[in-house]
C-alpha positions as CSV (number, residue, x, y, z in Angstrom):
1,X,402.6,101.5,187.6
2,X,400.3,104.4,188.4
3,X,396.7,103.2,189.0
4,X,395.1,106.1,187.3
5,X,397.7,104.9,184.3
6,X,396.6,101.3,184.4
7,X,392.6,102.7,184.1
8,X,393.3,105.2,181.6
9,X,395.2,102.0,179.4
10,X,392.1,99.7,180.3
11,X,389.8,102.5,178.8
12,X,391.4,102.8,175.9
13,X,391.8,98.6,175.6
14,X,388.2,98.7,175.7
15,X,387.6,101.2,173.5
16,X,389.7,100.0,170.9
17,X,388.5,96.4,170.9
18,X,384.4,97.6,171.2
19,X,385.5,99.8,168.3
20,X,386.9,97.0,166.4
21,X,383.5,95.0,166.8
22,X,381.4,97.6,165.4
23,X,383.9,97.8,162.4
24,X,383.8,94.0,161.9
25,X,380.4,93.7,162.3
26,X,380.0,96.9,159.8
27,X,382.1,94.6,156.9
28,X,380.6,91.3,157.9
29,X,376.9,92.7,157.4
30,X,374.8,92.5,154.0
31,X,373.6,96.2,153.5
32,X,370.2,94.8,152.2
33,X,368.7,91.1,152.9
34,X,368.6,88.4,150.2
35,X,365.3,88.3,148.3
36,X,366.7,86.2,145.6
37,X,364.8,82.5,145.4
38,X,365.7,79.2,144.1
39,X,363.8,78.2,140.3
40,X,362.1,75.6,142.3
41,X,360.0,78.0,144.7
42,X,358.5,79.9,142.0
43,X,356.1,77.0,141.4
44,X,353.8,74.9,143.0
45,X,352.6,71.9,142.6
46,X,348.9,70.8,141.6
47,X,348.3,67.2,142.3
48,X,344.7,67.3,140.6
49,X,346.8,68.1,137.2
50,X,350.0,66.5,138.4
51,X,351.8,69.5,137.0
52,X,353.9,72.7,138.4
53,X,352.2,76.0,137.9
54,X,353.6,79.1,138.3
55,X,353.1,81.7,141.4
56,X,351.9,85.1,141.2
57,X,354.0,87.9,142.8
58,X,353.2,89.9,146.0
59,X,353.6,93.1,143.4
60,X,350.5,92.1,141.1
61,X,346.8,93.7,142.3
62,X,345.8,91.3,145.0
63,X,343.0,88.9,143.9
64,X,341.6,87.0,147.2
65,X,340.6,89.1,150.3
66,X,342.5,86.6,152.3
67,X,346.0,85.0,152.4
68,X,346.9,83.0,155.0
69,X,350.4,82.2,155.0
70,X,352.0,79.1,157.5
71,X,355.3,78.1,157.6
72,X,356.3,74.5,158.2
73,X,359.0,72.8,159.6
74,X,359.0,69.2,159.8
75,X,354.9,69.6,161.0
76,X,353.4,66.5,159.4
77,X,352.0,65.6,162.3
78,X,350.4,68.6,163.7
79,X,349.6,70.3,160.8
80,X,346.5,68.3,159.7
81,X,345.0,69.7,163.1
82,X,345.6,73.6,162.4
83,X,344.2,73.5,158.5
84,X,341.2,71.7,159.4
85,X,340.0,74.6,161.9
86,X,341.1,77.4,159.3
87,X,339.4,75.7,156.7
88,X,336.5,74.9,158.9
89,X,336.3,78.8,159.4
90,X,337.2,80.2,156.1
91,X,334.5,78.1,155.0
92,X,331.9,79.1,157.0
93,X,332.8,82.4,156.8
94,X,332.4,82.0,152.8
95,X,329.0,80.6,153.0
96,X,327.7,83.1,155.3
97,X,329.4,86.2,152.5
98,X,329.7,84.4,149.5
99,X,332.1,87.4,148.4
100,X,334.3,86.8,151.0
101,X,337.5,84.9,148.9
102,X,340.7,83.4,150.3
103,X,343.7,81.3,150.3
104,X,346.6,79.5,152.6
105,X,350.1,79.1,151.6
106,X,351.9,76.2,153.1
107,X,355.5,77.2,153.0
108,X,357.6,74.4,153.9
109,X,360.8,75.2,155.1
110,X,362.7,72.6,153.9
111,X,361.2,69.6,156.0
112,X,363.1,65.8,156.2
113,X,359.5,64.7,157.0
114,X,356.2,64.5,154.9
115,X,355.0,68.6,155.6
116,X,354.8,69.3,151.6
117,X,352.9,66.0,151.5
118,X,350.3,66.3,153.7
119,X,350.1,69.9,152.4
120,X,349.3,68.7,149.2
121,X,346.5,66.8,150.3
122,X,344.7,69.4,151.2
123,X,345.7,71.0,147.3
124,X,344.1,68.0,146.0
125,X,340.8,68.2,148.2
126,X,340.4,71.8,148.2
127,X,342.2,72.7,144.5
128,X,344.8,75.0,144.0
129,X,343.1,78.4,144.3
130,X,342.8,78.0,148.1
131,X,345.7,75.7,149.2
132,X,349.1,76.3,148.0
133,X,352.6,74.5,149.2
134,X,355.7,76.5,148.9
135,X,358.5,73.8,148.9
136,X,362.0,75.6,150.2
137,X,365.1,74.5,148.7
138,X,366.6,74.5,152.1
139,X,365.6,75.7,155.3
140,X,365.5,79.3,155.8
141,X,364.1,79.9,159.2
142,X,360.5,81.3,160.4
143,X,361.1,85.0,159.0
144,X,362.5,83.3,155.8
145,X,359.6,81.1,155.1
146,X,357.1,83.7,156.1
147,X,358.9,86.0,153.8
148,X,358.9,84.2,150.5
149,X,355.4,83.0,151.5
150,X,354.2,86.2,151.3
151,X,355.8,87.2,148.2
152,X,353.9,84.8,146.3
153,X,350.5,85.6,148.3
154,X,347.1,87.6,146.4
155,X,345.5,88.6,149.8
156,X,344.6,92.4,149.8
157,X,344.8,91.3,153.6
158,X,347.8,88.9,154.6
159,X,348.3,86.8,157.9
160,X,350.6,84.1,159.1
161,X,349.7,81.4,161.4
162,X,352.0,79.0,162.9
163,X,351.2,75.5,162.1
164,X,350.8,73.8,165.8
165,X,347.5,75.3,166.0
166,X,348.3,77.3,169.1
167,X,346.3,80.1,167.9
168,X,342.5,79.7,167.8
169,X,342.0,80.7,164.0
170,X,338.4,81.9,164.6
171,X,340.3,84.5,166.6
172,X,341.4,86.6,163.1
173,X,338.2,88.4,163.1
174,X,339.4,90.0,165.8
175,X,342.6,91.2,164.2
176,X,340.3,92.0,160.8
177,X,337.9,94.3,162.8
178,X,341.1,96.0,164.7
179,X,342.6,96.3,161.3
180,X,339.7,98.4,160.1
181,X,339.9,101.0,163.4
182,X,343.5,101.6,162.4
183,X,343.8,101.5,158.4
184,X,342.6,105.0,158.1
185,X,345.1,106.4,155.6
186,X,345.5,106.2,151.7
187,X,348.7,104.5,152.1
188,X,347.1,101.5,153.3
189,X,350.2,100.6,155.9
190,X,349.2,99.0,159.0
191,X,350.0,95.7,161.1
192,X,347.8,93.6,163.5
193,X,349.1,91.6,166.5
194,X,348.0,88.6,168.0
195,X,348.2,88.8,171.9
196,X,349.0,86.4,174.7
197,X,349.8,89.5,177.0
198,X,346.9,88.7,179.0
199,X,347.8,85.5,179.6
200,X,351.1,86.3,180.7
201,X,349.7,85.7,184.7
202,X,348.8,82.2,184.1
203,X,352.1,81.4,182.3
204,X,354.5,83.0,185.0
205,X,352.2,80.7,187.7
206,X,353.2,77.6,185.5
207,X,357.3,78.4,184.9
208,X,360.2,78.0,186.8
209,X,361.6,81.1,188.1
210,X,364.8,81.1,186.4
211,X,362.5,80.6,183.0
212,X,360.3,83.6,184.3
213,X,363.6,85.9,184.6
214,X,364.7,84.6,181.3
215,X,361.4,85.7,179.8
216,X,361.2,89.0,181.8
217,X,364.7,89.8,180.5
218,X,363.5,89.8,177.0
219,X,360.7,91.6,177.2
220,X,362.8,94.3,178.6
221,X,365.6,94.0,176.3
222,X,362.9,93.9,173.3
223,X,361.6,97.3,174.8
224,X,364.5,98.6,175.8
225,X,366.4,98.3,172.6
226,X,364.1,97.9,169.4
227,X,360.2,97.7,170.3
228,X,357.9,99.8,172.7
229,X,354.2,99.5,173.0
230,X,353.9,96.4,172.2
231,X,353.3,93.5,174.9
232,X,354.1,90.4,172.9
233,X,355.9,90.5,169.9
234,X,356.6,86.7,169.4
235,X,352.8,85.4,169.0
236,X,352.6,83.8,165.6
237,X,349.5,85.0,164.8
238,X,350.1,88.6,163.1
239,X,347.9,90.6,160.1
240,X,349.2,93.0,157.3
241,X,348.1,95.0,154.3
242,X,349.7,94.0,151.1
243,X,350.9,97.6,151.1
244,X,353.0,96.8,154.6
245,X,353.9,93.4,153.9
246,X,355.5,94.4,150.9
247,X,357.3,97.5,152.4
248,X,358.4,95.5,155.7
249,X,359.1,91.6,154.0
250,X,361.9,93.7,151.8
251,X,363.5,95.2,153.9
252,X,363.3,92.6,156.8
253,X,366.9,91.3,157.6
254,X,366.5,88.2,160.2
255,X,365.3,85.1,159.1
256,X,364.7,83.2,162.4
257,X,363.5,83.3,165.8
258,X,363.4,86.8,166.2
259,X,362.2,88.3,162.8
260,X,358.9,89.4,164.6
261,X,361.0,91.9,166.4
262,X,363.4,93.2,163.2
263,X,359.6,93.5,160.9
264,X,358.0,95.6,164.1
265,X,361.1,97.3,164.3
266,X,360.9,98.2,160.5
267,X,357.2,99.3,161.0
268,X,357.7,101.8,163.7
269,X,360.7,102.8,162.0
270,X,358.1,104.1,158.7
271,X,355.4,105.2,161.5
272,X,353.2,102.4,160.5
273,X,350.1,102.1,162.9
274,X,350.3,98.6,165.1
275,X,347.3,97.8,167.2
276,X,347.7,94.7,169.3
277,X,344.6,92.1,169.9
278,X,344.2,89.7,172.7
279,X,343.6,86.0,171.5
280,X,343.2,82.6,172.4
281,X,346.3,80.9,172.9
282,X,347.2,76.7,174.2
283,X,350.7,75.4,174.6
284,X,350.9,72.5,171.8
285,X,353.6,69.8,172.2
286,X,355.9,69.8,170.0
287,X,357.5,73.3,169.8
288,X,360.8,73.9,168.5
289,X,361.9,76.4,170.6
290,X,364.4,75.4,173.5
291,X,363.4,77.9,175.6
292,X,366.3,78.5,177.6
293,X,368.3,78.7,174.6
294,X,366.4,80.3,172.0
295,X,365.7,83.2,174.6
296,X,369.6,83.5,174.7
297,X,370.2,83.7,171.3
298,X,367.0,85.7,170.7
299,X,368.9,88.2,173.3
300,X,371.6,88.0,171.5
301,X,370.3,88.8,167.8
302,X,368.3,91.9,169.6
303,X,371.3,93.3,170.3
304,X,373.0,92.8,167.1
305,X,369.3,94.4,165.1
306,X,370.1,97.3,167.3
307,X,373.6,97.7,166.4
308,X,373.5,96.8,163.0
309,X,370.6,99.9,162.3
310,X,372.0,102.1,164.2
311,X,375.7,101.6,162.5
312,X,374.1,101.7,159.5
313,X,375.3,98.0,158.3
314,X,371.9,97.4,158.0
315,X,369.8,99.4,155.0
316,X,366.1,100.4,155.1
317,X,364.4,101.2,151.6
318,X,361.7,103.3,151.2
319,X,361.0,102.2,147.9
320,X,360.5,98.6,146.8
321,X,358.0,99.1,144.2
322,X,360.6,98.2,141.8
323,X,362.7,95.2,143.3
C-alpha cells in the first residue's frame, strides 16, 4: 500500500476517533452543575438548644463582616488545632473593633470519623452565631463542600481555610487589605489568593526530582490551558465578595481537587480582578493528597475544564440572581 495512502487513512483514523471524544464528552456532560442539596443540609444543629435550625441563603443581605468557611474530611484530629488559632484571631480582632462581626462554617464532607462532632463543640462553646457545622449527606469533594458552605454563609466578605492549619490564619489581613486595593467597582466582584509562590525555592530543595517535574508540569499545564497570572492556584487559603462567590460557586462545575482552577477559570472568564498575596504556609501531616496521583488526575481534569468550555458542554451564567 502506498505510504502517503496509509498516512492519509491514519489522519483521518485520528480524526474521526478525536472527533468522536469531543461528541461523547459533549453528551456525557451536565450543561450546568448540580446546586440541588439534600433536606438535611439546610439545617444545622445547635447543641446549646439540642434542636435543628434553619440556614440562611448566600442570596439574603449579608449580616456578619466575616465568613469563614472550612471544609472537613475525616479532620477530627487536626481540626481542633486550626479553629483554635482562628478563633484566637477573630477574637482579638473583635475586641480590638468591637464592630468587627464574624462566623466559620464547618462543612463536613461526609466524614466516617467524629469531624461534625468536634465541630459541634465548638457550637456549644462559642454558640451558633459564630460556629456553624454543615453535615453533607455524602461526600462531595473540596469544591463541593466549599460550595454548599458558602451558600449558606452571611459574610459580606467570604474565605475558605483548609482545616490542617497549614495556613497561618493571622495571615487574612493580608488578603483583606489586598482586597480593598482591588474592589474598586460598584459590582463588588473580586477574589483574593493565598500564596506559597515564594516558597516554591525551598519546596523544590526538599522534593524528588521526578515530584519537581510532576509539579512543574502542572503549573504549566494550569497556565497553558485555563489560568495565567496567577502563581499558585491550589493554596487553600482564598477571599471573595458575596457578590463573586455567588457568581463563581454557581456556575463552578468540578467538585474536587482541582475546583480552584475551574472557579479562577470562571473569574477571568467575567474579568473579575484577582490579586494574589504571599502567606505563611507549613506542610501538616496528614494530607490527603497522593501527590503523584492527584497531580495526574488534576492534569487530567485540566484538560477536560478546557475542553468542556470551549465545546460548549459546559455553561456559564451570567445571571444567578434568581437560582
Amino acid at each position: 500500500m502506498d505510504l502517503m495512502l496509509i498516512f492519509s487513512l491514519t489522519c483521518v483514523a485520528i480524526f474521526i476517533i478525536i472527533l468522536l471524544g469531543l461528541v461523547m464528552l459533549l453528551v456525557t456532560s451536565e450543561a450546568y452543575p448540580n446546586l440541588g442539596r439534600f433536606d438535611s443540609e439546610k439545617v444545622f444543629t445547635d447543641p446549646k438548644k439540642d434542636g435543628k435550625e434553619k440556614f440562611p441563603s448566600i442570596h439574603d443581605p449579608p449580616s456578619v463582616d466575616l465568613s469563614v468557611i472550612v471544609p472537613a474530611y475525616n479532620e477530627q484530629d487536626r481540626l481542633p488545632t486550626m479553629m483554635d488559632e482562628a478563633l484566637e484571631y477573630l477574637e482579638k480582632r473583635q475586641t480590638e473593633s468591637p464592630s468587627f462581626t464574624y462566623e466559620i462554617i464547618i462543612v463536613d464532607d461526609g466524614s466516617s470519623d467524629k469531624t461534625s462532632e468536634t465541630g459541634l463543640t465548638y457550637s456549644k462553646k462559642c454558640g451558633t452565631d459564630k460556629v456553624r457545622v454543615l453535615t453533607l449527606e455524602k461526600n462531595r469533594g473540596k469544591g463541593g463542600a466549599i460550595r454548599l458552605g458558602m451558600f449558606v454563609a452571611r459574610g459580606k466578605l467570604l474565605l475558605f481555610a483548609d482545616a490542617d492549619g497549614a495556613s497561618q490564619f493571622s495571615d487574612y489581613r493580608k488578603l483583606e487589605v489586598e482586597m480593598k486595593k482591588i474592589n474598586k467597582k460598584p459590582d463588588n466582584l473580586a477574589v483574593v489568593c493565598g500564596s506559597r509562590a515564594h516558597l516554591e525555592e525551598d519546596s523544590i530543595a526538599q522534593r524528588s526530582f521526578f515530584r519537581t517535574i510532576l509539579m512543574k508540569g502542572f503549573h504549566f499545564v494550569v497556565w497553558f490551558l485555563c489560568v495565567r497570572g496567577i502563581k499558585d492556584t491550589q493554596c487553600g487559603f482564598k477571599l471573595l465578595t458575596r457578590e463573586a462567590a455567588i457568581l463563581l460557586f454557581s456556575n463552578l462545575h468540578v467538585e474536587r481537587w482541582a475546583f480552584d482552577v475551574d472557579m479562577l477559570y470562571l473569574a477571568q472568564y467575567f474579568s473579575i480582578p484577582i490579586a494574589e498575596v504571599a502567606i505563611v504556609w507549613q506542610e501538616i501531616e496528614g494530607s490527603k493528597m497522593i501527590p503523584v496521583w492527584s497531580w495526574l488526575q488534576m492534569g487530567r481534569d485540566l484538560i477536560l475544564i478546557r475542553l468542556r468550555y470551549l465545546i460548549g458542554a459546559w455553561k456559564i451564567r451570567s445571571d444567578v440572581k434568581s437560582l
